[in-house]
LUMBA-780653 format. One record per residue (C-alpha): residue in three letters; y, x, z. Coordinates in pm, whole numbers, padded with zeros to 5 digits, always signed. Layout:
BEGIN
alaYXZ
...
END
This chain:
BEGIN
unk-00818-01180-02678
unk-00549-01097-02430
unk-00710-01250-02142
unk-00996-01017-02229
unk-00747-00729-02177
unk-00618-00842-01904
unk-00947-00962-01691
unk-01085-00637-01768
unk-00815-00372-01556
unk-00823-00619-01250
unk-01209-00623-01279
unk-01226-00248-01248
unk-00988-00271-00958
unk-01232-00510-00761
unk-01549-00240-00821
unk-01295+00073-00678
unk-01179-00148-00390
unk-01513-00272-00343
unk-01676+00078-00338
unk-01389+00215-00117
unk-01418-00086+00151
unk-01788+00066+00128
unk-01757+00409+00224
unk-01471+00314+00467
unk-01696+00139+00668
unk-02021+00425+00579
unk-01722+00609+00786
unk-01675+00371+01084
unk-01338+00306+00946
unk-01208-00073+00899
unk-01310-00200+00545
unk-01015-00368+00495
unk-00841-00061+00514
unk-00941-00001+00150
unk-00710-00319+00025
unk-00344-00185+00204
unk-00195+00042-00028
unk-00072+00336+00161
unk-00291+00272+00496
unk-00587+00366+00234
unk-00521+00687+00123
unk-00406+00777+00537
unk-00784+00652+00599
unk-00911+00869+00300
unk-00755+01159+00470
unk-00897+01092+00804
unk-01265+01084+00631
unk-01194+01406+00461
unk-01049+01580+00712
unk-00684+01628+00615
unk-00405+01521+00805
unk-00304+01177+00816
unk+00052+01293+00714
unk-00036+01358+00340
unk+00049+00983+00276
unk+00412+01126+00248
unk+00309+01377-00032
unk+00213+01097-00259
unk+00579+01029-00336
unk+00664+01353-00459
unk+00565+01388-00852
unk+00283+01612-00983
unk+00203+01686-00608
unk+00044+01347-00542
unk-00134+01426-00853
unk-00277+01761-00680
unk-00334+01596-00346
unk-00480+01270-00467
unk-00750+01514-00613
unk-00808+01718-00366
unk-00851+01451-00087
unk-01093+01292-00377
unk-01356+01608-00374
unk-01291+01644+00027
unk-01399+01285+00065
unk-01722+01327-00167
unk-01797+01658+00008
unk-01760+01477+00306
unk-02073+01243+00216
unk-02281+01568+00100
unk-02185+01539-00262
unk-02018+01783-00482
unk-01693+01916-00647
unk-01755+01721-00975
unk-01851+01376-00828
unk-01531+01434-00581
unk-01328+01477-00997
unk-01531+01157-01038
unk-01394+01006-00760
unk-01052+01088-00877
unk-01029+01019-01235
unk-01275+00741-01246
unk-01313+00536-00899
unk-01423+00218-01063
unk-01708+00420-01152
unk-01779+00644-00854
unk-01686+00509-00518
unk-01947+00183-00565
unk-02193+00445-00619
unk-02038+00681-00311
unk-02013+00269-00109
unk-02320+00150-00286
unk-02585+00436-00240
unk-02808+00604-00021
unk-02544+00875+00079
unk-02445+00882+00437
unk-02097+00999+00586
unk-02188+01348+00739
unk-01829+01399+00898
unk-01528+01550+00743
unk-01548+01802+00526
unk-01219+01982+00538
unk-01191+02017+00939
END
């Protein structure tokens, strides 16, 4: 029962990094940016716009909370899609960036700049 529990976080982790390696390269970004924990979310920014120097705002508490979200909605806005799939992306990416990687949607350039 406990290997149950434990196969099924690290599965969920493989569909978010697998979406994310998606859009990164929907982005003409390097994939394998999507599996290097802070390079990620500087690549993130870059596709939605924001300075690459929000990286450093993660490590301050409730703020990363605030900026994780908002680069979230820029980077769904960012593929044409709206505020609620960008909450999507935030609260549940194991759900919504292998349909953002996955689907039709196509990178139409940052949203935020």
């Amino acid at each position: 029962m406990s290997s149950v529990f434990s196969f099924l976080p690290l599965a969920l982790a493989v569909l978010a990094i697998a979406g994310y390696w998606m859009i990164f390269q929907k982005a003409d970004r390097p994939g394998w940016a999507a599996i290097i924990p802070i390079y990620n979310f500087y690549v993130m920014c870059k596709i939605a716009g924001r300075p690459g120097w929000w990286w450093v705002l993660l490590f301050i508490p409730i703020v990363n909370i605030v900026i994780a979200i908002i680069v979230a909605i820029d980077l769904a806005k960012s593929f044409s899609r709206g505020v609620g799939f960008g909450w999507g992306l935030a609260l549940l990416s194991f759900i919504f960036a292998p349909m953002l990687g996955f689907g039709e949607d196509q990178y139409a350039g940052p949203a935020a700049a």
